[in-house]
N, C-alpha and C positions, 0 to 999 in steps of 0.2 A: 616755554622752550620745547620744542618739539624732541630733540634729542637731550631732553634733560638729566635721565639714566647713564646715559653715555658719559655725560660730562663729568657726572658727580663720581664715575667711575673711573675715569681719567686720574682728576684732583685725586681720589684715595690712593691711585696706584702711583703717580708721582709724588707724592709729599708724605702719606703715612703708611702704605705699604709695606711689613717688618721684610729685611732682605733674604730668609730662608722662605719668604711668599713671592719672591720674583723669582721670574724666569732664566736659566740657564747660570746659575752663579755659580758652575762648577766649568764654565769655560764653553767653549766648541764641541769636547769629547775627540772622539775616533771617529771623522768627520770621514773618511776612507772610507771605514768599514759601513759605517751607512748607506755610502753612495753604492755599494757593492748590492748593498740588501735591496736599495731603491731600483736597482738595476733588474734584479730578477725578480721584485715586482712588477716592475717594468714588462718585463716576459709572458708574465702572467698575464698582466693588463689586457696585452697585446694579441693573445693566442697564440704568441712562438713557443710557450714553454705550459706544459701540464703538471700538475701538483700528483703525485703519487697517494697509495690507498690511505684515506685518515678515519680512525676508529672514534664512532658517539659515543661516550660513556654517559650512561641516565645516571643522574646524582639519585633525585627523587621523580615519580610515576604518580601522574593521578591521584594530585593532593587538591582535595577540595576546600577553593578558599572567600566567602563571601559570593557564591554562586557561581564560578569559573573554575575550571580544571589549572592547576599550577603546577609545569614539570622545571627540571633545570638538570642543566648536564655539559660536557666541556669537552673537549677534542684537543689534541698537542698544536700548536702551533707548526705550517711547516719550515717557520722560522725561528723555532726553537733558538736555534743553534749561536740566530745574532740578538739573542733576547734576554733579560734578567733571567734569573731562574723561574721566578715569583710570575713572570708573563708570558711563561713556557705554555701553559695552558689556555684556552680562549671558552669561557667559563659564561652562562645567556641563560637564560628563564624565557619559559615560553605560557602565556596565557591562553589558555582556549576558553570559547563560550562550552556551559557546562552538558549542553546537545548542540547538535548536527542534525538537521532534518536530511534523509536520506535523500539524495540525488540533488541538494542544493551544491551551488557554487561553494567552493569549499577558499577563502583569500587568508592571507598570510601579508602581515605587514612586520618588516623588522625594524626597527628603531634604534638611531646610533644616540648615542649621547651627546650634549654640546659643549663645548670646552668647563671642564670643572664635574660636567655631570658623573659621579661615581658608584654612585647608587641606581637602583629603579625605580626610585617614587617618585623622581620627576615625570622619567616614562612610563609610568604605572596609572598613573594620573590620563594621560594622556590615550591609554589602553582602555582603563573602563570605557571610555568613548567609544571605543572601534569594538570593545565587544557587545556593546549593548548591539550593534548590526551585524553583530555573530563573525568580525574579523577578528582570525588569532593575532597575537603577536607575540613577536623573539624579541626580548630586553635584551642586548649582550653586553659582555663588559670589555671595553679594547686594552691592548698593552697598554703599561705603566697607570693605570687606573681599578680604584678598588681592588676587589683581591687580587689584581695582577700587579698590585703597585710595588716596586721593591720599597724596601723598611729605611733608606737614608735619603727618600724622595719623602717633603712635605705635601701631604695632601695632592693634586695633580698638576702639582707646580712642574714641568722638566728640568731635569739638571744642566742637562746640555743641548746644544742644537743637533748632535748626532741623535740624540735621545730622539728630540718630534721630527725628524725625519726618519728614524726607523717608524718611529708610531707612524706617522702620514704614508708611508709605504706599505707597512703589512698588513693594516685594516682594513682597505676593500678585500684582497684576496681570503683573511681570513672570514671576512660577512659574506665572500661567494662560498666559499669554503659552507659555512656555517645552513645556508639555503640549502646548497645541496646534500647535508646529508641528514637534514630536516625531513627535506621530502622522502629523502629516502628510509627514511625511518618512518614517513608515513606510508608509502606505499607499501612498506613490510605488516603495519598492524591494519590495513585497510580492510573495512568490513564492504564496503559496497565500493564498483568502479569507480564510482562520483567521487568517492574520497580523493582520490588521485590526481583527478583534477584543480587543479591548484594554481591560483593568480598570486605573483607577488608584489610588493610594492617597498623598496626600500627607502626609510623616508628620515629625516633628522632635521635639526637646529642648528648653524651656523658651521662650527666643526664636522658635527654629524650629517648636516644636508650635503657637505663637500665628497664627504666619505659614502655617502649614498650613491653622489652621483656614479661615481672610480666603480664599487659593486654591482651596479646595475650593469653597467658596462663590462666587466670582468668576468659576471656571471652568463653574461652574452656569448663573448670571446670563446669562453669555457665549453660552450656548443654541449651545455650538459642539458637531459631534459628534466626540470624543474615540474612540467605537469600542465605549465600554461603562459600567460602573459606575465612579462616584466615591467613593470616602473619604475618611478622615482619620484618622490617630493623633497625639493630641497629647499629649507625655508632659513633666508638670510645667509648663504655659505661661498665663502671667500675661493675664490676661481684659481688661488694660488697663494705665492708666500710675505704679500704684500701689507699682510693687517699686522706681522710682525713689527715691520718697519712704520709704515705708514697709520698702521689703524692704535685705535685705544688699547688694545693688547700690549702694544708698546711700549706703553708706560710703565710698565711691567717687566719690561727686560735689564737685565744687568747689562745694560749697555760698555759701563766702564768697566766692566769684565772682560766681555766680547774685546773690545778694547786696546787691550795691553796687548792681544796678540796681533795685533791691525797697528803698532807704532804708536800708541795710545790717542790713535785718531777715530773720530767715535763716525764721522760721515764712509770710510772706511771700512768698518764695521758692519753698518748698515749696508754697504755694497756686498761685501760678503755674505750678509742674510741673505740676502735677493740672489748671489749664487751659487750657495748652497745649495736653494730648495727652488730653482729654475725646472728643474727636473720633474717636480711636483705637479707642474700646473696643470689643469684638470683640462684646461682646449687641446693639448697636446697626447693625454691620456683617452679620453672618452673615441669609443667607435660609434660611426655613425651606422642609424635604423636599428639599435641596441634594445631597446624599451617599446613598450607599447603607447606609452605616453609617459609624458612629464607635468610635471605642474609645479611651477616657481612662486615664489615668494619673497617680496624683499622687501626692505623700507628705504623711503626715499632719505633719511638723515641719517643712514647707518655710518656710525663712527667707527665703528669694528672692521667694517668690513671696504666699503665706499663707493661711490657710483660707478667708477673702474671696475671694479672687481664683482658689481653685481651685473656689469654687462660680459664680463666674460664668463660667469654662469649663466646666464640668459643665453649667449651663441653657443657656448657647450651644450646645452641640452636642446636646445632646436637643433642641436647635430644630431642627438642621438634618438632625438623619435622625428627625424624625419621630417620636421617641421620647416623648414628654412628659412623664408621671411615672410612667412604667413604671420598676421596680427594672430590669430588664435586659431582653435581648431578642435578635433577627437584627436588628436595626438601629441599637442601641445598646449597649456594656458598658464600663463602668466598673472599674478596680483599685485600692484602695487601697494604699500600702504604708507601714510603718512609713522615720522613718528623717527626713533632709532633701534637699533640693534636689541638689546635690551628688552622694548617693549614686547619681541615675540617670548619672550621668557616669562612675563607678566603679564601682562595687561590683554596682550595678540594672544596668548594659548588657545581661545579656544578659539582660533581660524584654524588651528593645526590640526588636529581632526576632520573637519570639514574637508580641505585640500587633501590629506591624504588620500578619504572616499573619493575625492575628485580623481586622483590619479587613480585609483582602481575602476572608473569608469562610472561611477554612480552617481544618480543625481543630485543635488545638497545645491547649499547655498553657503558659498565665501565668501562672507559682509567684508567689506570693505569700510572702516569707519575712523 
């Protein structure tokens, strides 16, 4: 069975699933106050509205770890203000290789997480790859996850749907946020020009590819200078609010929560997921000629996410490098793979390296298998 992960992951999340591991069982939330916050992300997204000055605080400098430089450091949220206490902060580890040959290309790849990721070892994993070719990267940690999680949230289960529509809101702006004041904190310790020049790529896994794409984008809008080229790899990431309703995440929701506030009609319910997070979608958010390139990735059995929603990341990101209906290109490429959602987690990892280099312009090879 080609999406055989998907399925088994279904069957766990409807039938044994315990109900402080599903989704949203503390109702809707402050479903207002979200739309407020999506709203001036929105802003941001868009370049009608600018983020005011945010201070990098370095946790720890230049810790030497299994041959790479390890920093980590965290900046306030500029949306503090609609956030737990605990996700006030926006908290990322950054891997360098342990030199820099003076006057080399100097890339930067950030790495979001994909639903559940809380930790760096998934992305850490995926980082010794990019530094063995001497690309750094930012691990960051988003709202409501790891140490942003508040304390009556299980694991990164959300409580409410106000809850992953603020998280789906504030995370590209905070991963633009997070770039620029990366660089900028590199151009302050820069030993030679070269350093300064800097290509980035933001890149993730289903949640995180989505959240790459909005960043890539936002950090365009933002007309900040980063040092060099923008990208994006987005591998398997739902184009919008759909894998809610429609996808294996699904199974996973507290439907007859949702529910009671809907006339305890559960189709009802599901109409209101879809317009809730309408706002979200990522064709309606991304600018186009954003990136320097893109590079996609999906699976043709994803259960997660589904052929709907992998073609509305596919037109999204030919919008934003420029690509249009061209089959491939230097500024756009696309992979399909057999298989489902899932499998980039296991089995696909190590394509996701590969594509990433690809979207920084270098040459590699993404088997397709």
């Amino acid at each position: 069975m080609s999406a055989l992960a998907d399925h088994i992951f279904e069957f766990i999340g409807a039938y044994i699933t315990p109900r402080k591991y599903r989704f949203f069982t503390d109702g809707w939330g402050d479903v207002a106050v979200a739309s407020r916050v999506a709203s001036r992300a929105r802003e941001v997204l868009s370049g009608d509205a600018t983020i005011g000055d945010v201070k990098l605080t370095w946790i720890t400098r230049d810790v030497v770890d299994d041959g790479y430089i390890r920093d980590s450091g965290y900046f306030t949220s500029p949306f503090a203000d609609a956030l737990p206490p605990e996700s006030a902060r926006v908290s990322f580890t950054r891997f360098s290789p342990a030199r820099r040959d003076v006057g080399t290309k100097r890339r930067v790849a950030v790495l979001l997480p994909c639903t559940g990721d809380q930790t760096e070892w998934y992305r850490a994993g995926i980082a010794r790859e990019l530094l063995a070719d001497g690309i750094e990267c930012v691990v960051p940690t988003i709202a409501y996850y790891g140490d942003r999680k508040p304390p009556a949230q299980s694991a990164h289960v959300l409580r409410t749907v106000a809850d992953a529509k603020i998280q789906l809101s504030v995370t590209p702006v905070e991963m633009m946020l997070l770039a620029r004041l990366v660089h900028a904190d590199v151009v302050k310790n820069a030993k030679d020009a070269s350093a300064c020049d800097v290509d980035w790529v933001f890149a993730g896994i289903s949640l995180g590819g989505t959240m790459s794409a909005l960043a890539a984008s936002a950090l365009a809008a933002s007309r900040a200078d980063v040092g060099g080229d923008v990208g994006v790899c987005c591998v398997a990431g739902p184009s919008d609010g759909t894998p809610f309703v429609d996808g294996s995440i699904g199974k996973r929701v507290a439907w007859d929560i949702l529910a009671r506030e809907c006339g305890d009609d559960d189709d009802k319910a599901r109409e209101r997921m879809l317009y809730e997070m309408r706002e979200l979608g990522v064709e309606g958010l991304v600018a186009a000629n954003s990136v320097t390139k893109s590079v996609v990735l999906t699976a043709k059995h994803d259960r997660f996410v589904g052929v709907s929603s992998n073609e509305g990341i596919d037109r999204a990101l030919r919008v934003m490098s420029g690509a249009g209906d061209a089959e491939a290109g230097d500024a756009y490429e696309r992979y399909d793979f057999d298989g489902g959602h899932l499998n980039f987690l296991w089995k696909r990892k190590s394509v996701v390296a590969p594509a990433i280099k690809r979207a920084f312009g270098i040459d590699c090879d993404v088997i397709i298998a």
